[in-house]
C-alpha positions in Angstrom: 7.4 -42.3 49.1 6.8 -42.6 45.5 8.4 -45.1 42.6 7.4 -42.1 39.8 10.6 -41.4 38.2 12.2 -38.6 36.3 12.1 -41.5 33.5 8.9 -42.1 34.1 8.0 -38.5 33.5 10.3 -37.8 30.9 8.5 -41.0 29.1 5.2 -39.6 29.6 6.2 -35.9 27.9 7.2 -37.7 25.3 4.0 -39.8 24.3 2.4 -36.5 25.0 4.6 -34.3 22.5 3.4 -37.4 19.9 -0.1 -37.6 20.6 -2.9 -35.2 18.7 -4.3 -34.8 22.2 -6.1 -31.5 21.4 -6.0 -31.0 25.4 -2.4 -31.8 26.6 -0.4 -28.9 27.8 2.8 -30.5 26.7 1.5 -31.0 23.3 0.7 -27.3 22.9 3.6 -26.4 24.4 6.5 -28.2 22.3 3.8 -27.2 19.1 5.0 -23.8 20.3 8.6 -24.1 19.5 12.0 -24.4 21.1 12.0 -20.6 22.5 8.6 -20.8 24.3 9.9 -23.7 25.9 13.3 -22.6 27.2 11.0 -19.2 28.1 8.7 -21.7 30.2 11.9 -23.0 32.2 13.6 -20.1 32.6 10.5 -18.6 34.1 10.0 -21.8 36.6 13.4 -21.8 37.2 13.6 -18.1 38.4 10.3 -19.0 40.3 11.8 -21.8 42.2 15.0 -19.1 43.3 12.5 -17.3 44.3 10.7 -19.2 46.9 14.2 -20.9 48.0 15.1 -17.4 48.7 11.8 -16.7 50.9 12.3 -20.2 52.4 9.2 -20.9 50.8 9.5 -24.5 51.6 5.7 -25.4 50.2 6.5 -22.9 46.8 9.8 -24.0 46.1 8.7 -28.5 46.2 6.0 -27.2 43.7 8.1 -24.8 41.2 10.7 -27.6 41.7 8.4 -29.8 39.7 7.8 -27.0 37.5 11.1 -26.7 36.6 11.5 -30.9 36.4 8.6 -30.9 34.1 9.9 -28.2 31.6 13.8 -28.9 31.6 12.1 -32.2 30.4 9.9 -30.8 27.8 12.8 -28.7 26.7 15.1 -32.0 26.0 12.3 -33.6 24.4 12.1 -30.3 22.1 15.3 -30.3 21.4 16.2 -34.3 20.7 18.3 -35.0 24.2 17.3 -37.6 26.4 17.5 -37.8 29.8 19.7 -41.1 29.7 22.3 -38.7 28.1 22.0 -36.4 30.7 22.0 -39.1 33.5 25.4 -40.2 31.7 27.3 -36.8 31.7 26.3 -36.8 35.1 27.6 -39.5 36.0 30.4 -39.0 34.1 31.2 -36.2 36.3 31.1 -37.7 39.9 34.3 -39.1 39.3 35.9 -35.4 39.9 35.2 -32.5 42.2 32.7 -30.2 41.1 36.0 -27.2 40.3 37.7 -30.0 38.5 35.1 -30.5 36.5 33.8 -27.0 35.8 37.9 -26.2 34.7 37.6 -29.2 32.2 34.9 -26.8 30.4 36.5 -23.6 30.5 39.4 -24.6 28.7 
């Protein structure tokens, strides 16, 4: 088992988003814009259904990652940070998922 971390990888994206690495993917990627990187996750994320659908066990642990690794980039694009998301999280264990979900509809 590894001690990376979400954190530690959403920390990582964003020295990379900073950095005039010519090279870094995540550079390039945020350099792009907003839209290319919510087109990125949806992409991985429909991926990942895809495999979990096939029982792709091997397919769906990597696109997992794929879609880790861009709903991160996507925060960092767009200013939220993972604390903030670990916090409406937990926020929300405190009530059943339909109790919760009604809470937003209204």
């Amino acid at each position: 088992m590894t001690d990376f971390t979400l954190k530690d990888l959403a920390e990582t994206i964003a020295v990379r988003a900073r950095s005039d690495d010519e090279k870094s993917y995540t550079r390039k990627l945020i350099g792009k814009g907003i839209s290319k990187c919510a087109q990125k996750l949806g992409e991985e994320a429909v991926e990942a259904a895809i495999a979990a659908v096939e029982r792709d066990h091997d397919g769906l642990r990597s696109e997992a990652a794929d879609v880790l690794y861009h709903l991160l980039v996507v925060l960092e694009a767009s200013g939220v940070t993972l604390d903030e998301v670990m916090a409406e999280l937990e926020g929300r264990t405190g009530r059943t998922g339909l109790e919760e979900k009604a809470s937003r509809a209204g």
